[in-house]
DRENDO-1510 file (C-alpha; in Angstrom, 1 decimal, always signed):
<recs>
REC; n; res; u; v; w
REC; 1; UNK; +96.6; +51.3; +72.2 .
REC; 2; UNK; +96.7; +52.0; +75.9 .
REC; 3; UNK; +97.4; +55.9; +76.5 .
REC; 4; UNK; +98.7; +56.8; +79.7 .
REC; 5; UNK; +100.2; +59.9; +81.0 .
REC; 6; UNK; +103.5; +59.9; +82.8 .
REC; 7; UNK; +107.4; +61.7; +82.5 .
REC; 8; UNK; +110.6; +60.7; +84.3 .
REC; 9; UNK; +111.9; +63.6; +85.2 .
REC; 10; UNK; +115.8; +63.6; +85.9 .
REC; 11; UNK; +118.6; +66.0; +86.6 .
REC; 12; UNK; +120.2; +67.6; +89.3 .
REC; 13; UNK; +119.4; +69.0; +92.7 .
REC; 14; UNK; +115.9; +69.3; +93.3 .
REC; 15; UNK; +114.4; +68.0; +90.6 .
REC; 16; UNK; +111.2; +65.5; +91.2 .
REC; 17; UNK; +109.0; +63.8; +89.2 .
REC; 18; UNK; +106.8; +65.7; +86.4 .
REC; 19; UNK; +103.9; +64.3; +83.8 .
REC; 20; UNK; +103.7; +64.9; +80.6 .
REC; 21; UNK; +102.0; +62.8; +77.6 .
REC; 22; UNK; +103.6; +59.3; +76.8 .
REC; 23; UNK; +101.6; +56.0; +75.6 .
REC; 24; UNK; +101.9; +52.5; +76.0 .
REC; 25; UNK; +101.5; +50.5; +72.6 .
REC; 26; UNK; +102.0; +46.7; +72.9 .
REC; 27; UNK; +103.7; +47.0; +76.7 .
REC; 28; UNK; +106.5; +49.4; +75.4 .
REC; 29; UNK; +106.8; +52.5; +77.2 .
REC; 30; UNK; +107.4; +56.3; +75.6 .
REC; 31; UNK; +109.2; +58.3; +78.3 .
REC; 32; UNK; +111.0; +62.0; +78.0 .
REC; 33; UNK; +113.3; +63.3; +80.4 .
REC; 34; UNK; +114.6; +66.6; +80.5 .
REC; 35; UNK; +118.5; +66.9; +80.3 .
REC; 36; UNK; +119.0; +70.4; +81.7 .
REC; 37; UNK; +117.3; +71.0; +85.3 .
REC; 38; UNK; +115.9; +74.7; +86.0 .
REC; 39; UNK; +118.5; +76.9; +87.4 .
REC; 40; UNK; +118.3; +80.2; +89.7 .
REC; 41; UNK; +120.2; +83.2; +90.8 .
REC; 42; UNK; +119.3; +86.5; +93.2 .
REC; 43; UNK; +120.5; +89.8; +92.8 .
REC; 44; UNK; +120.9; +90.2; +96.4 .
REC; 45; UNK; +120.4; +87.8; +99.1 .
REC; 46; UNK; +118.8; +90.7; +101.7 .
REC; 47; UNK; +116.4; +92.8; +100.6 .
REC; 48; UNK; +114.4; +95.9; +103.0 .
REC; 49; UNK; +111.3; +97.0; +101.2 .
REC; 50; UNK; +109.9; +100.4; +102.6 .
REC; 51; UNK; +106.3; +101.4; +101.4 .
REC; 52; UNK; +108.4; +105.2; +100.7 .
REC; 53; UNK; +110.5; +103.4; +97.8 .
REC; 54; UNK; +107.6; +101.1; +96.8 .
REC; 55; UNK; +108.1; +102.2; +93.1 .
REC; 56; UNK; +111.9; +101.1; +93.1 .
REC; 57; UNK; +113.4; +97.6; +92.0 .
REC; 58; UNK; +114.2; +94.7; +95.0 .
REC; 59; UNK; +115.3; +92.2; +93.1 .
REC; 60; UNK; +116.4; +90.6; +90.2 .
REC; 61; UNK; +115.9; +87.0; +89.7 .
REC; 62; UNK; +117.5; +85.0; +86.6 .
REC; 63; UNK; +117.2; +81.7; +85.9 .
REC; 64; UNK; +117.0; +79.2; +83.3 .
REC; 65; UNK; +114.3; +76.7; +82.3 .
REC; 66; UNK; +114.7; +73.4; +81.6 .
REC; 67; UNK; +115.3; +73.5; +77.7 .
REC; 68; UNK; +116.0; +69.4; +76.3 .
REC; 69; UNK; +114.4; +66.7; +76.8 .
REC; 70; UNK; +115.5; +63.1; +75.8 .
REC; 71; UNK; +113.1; +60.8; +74.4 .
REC; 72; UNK; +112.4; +57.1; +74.6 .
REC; 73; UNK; +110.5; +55.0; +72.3 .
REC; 74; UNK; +108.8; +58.3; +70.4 .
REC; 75; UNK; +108.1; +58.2; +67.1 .
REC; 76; UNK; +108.1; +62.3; +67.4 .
REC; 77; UNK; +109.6; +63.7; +69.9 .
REC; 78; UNK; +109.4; +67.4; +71.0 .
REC; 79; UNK; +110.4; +70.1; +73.6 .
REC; 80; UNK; +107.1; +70.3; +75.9 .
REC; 81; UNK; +106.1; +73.8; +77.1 .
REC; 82; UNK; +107.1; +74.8; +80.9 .
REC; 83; UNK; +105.2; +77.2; +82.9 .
REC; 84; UNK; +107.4; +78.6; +85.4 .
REC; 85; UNK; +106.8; +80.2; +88.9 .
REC; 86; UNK; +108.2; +81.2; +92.4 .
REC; 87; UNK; +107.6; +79.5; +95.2 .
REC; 88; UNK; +108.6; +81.6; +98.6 .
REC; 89; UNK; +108.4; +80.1; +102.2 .
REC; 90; UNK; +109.8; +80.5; +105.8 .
REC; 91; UNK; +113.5; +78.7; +106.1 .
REC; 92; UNK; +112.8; +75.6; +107.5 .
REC; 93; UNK; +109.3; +75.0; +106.4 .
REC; 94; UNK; +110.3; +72.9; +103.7 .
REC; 95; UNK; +107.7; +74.7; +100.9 .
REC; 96; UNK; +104.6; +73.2; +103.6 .
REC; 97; UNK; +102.9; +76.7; +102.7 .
REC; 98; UNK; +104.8; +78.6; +100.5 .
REC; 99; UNK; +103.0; +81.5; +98.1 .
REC; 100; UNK; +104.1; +81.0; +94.9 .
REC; 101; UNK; +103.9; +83.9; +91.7 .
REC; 102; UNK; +104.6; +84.1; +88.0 .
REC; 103; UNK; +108.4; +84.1; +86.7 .
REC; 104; UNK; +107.3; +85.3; +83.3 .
REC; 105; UNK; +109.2; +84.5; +80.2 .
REC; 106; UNK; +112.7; +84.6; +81.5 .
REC; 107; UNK; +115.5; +84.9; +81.4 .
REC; 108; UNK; +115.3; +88.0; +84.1 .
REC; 109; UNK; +112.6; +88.4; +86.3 .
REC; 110; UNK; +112.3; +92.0; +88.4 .
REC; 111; UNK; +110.4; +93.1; +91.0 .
REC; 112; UNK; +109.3; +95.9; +92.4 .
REC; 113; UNK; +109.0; +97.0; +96.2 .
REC; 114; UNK; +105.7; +96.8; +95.8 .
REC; 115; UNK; +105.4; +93.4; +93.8 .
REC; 116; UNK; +107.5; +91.8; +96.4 .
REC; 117; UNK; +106.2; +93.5; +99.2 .
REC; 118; UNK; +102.6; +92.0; +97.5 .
REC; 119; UNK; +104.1; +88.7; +96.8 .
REC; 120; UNK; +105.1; +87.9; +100.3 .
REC; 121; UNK; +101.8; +88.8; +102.1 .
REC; 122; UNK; +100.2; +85.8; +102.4 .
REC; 123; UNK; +103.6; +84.9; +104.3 .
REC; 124; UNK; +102.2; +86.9; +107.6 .
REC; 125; UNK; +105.6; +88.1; +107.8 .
REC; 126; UNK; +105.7; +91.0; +111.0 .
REC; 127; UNK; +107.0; +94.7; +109.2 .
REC; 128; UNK; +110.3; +96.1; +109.8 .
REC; 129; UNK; +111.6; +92.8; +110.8 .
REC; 130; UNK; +114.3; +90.6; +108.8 .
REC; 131; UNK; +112.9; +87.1; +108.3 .
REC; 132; UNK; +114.6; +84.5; +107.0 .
REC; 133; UNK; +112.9; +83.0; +103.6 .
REC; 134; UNK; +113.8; +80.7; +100.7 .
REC; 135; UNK; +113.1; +80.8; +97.3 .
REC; 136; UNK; +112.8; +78.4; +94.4 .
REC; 137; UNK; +112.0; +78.1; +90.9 .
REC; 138; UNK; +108.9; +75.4; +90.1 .
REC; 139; UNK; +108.7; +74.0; +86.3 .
REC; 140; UNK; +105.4; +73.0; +85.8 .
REC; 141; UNK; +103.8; +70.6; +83.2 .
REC; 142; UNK; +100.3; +69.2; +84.8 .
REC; 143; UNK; +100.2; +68.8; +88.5 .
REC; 144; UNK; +103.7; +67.2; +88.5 .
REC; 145; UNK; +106.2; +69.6; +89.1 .
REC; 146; UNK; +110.1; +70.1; +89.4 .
REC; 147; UNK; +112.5; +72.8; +91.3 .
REC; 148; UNK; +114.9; +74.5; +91.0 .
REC; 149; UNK; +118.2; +74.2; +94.0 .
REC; 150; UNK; +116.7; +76.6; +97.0 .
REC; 151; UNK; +118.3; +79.9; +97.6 .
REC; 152; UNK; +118.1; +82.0; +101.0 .
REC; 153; UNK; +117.2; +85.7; +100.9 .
REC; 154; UNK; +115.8; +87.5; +103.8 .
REC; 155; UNK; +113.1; +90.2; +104.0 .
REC; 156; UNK; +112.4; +93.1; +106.2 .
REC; 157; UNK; +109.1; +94.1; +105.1 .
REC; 158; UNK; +106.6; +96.8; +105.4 .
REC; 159; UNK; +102.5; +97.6; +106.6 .
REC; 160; UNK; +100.2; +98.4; +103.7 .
REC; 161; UNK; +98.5; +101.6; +104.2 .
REC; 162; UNK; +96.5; +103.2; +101.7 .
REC; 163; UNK; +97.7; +107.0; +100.9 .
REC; 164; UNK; +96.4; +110.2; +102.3 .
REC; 165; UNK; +93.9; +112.1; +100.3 .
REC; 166; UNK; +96.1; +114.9; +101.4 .
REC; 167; UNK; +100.2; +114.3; +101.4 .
REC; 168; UNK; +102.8; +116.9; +101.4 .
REC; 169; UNK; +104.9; +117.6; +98.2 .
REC; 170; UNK; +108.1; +119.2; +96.8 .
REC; 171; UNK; +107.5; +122.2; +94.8 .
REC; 172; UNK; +109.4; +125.0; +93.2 .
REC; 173; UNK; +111.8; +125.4; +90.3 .
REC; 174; UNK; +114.2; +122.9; +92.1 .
REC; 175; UNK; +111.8; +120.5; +90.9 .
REC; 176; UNK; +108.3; +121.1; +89.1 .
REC; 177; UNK; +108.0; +124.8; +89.4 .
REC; 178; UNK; +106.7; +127.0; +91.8 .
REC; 179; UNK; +102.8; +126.1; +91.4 .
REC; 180; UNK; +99.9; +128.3; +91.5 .
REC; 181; UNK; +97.1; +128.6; +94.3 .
REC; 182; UNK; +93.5; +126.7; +94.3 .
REC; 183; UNK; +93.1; +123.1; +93.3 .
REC; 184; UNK; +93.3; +123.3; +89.2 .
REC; 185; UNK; +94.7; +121.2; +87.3 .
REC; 186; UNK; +97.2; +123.7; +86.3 .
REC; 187; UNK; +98.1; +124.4; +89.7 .
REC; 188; UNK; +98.6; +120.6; +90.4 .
REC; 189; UNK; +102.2; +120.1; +89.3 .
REC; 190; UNK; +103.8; +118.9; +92.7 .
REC; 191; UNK; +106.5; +116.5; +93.4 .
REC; 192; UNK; +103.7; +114.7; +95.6 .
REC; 193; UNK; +105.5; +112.5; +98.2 .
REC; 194; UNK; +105.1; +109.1; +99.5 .
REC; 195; UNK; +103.8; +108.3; +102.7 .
REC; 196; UNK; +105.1; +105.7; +104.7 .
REC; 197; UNK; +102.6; +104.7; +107.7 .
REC; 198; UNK; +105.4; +103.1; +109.8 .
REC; 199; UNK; +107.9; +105.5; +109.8 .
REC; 200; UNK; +104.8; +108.5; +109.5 .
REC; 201; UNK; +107.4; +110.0; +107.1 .
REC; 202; UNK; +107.2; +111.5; +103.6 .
REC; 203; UNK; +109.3; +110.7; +100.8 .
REC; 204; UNK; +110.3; +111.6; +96.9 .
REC; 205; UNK; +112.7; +110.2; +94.7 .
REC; 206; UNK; +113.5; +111.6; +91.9 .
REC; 207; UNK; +115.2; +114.3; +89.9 .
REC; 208; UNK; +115.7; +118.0; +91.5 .
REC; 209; UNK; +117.7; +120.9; +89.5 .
REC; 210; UNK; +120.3; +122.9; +91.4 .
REC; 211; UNK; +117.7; +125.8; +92.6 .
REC; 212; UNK; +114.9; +126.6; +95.4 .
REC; 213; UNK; +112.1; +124.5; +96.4 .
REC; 214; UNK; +109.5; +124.2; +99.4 .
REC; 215; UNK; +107.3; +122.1; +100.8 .
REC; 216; UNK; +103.4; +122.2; +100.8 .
REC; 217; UNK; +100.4; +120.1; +101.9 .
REC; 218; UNK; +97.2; +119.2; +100.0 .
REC; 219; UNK; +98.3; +121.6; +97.0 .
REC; 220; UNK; +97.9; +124.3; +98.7 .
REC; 221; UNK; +100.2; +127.2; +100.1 .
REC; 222; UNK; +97.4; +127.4; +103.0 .
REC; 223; UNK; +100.6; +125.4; +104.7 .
REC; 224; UNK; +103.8; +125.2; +103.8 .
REC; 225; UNK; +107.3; +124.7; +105.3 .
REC; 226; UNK; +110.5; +126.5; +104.4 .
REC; 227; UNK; +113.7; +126.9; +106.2 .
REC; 228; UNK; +117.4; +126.9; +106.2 .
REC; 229; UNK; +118.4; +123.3; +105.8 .
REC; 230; UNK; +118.3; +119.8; +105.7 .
REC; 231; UNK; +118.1; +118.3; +109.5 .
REC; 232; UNK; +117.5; +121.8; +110.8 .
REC; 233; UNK; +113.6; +122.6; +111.3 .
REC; 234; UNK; +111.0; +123.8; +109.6 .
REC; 235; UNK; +109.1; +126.3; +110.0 .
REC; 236; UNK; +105.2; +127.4; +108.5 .
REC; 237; UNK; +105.8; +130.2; +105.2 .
REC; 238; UNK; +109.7; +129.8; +105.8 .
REC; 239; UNK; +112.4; +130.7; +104.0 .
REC; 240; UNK; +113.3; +128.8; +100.5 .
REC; 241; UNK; +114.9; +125.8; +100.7 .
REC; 242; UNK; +118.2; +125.1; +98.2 .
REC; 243; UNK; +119.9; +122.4; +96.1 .
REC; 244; UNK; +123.0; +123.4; +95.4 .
REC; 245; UNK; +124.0; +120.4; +92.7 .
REC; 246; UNK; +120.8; +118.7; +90.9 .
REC; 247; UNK; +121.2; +115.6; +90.9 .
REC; 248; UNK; +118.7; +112.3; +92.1 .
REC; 249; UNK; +118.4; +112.5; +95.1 .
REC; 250; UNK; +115.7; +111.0; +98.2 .
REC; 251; UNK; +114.1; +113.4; +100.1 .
REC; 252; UNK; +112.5; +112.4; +103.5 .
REC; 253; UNK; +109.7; +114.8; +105.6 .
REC; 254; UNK; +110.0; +113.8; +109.1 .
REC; 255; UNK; +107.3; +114.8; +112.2 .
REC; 256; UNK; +104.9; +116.5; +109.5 .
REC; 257; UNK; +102.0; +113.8; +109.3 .
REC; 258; UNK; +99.6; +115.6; +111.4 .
REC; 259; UNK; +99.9; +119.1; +109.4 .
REC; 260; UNK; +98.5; +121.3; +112.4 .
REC; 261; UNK; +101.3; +120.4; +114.2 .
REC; 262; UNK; +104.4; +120.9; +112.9 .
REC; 263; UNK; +106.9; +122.1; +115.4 .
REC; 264; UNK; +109.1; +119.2; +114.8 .
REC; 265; UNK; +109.5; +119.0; +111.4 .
REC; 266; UNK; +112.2; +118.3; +109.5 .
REC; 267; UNK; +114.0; +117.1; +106.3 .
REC; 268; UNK; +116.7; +115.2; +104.9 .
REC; 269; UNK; +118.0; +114.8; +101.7 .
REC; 270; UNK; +120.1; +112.0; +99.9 .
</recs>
């Protein structure tokens, strides 16, 4: 018997050629080809990741994989196992140097700010800037693959900055209680917030209750801001802040990154 390795593959779109184990015995040929091609869908088409919500979803890819296969000349045929992966370039590159990354098990695939911000770094792409990308779904058996019809989505992405040792937080029985002084463990309950190194803001998402909170740096009430609303500023040991409706709700910390100055600062809430 002469063995030799090949699969037609056929179906619609974008599909190309993929190998998979088939054998020659006396000059006839076993082929498979897969009846159903991989397909893909977006959640969105334009997504803005921000290093603030880097913890939030971005998008929601669903697709489905190639699942029959037609047989010729087998004496026992079989579904062959897919891997399956994304492959994400510039529009117009034609996939020359895309960066590709798991799909998982299907049928939904999510990512997070942060995944897709991750993802898409070895694209160069400039932060806080909408590029245009596309996206595609690769089936892969060997190093013969198939794909999935293209879609467009476009990215305005973010620059990776590691986290302060020190970052300001939301404290107080609007949120996790009001906190005691030092450094213990105990007195470490803050709402600590995310800081974004473009925008030099602070941000939390999450939960707050309809009562009084505050701000304060480095868990410490050393500094702290208070005052008498959002958009109106801040000042050092001001007054208690208020929600008046708890709720979920983004809270953004503007002109406080350099916390001996804080003349500026500011807050909204969303």
């Amino acid at each position: 018997m002469n063995s030799r390795f090949t699969l037609f593959a056929a179906g619609s779109m974008a599909l190309l050629g993929l190998t998979l184990v088939s054998c020659e015995k006396d000059d006839v040929k076993v082929t498979v080809q897969p009846t159903t091609a991989p397909t893909l869908a977006a959640s969105t088409t334009s997504v803005v990741l921000r290093q603030a919500t880097e913890s939030q979803n971005a998008i929601t890819f669903t697709w489905a994989p190639s699942t029959s296969f037609t047989w010729t000349n087998a004496e026992h045929p079989y579904n062959p196992a897919l891997t399956y992966s994304f492959e994400v370039d510039r529009k117009g590159n034609n996939f020359a140097s895309p960066v590709g990354f798991t799909a998982g098990a299907g049928p939904n695939t999510t990512l997070t700010v942060k995944q897709l911000a991750t993802n898409l770094v070895g694209l160069g792409l400039t932060a806080n800037t909408p590029t245009d990308l596309e996206v595609r779904l690769r089936a892969s058996l060997g190093n013969q693959p198939s794909y999935s019809p293209v879609l467009p989505l476009s990215v305005s992405t973010y620059t990776f900055c590691p986290q302060p040792a020190k970052a300001w937080a939301v404290v107080g029985p609007a949120g996790p209680g009001w906190p005691g002084g030092g450094t213990s463990t105990t007195a470490k309950i803050d709402f600590v917030m995310q800081y974004d190194c473009d925008a030099k803001t602070f941000t939390y998402t999450g939960p707050l209750t309809a009562d009084e909170f505050k701000f304060r740096y480095g868990y410490h009430w050393n500094t702290n801001l208070g005052g008498s609303g959002p958009t109106a500023p801040l000042s050092s040991g001001g007054a208690n802040l208020k929600i008046t409706t708890g709720g979920t709700y983004t809270v953004t910390l503007y002109n406080a990154a350099d916390s001996t100055s804080l003349g500026s600062a500011y807050y909204t809430i969303k």
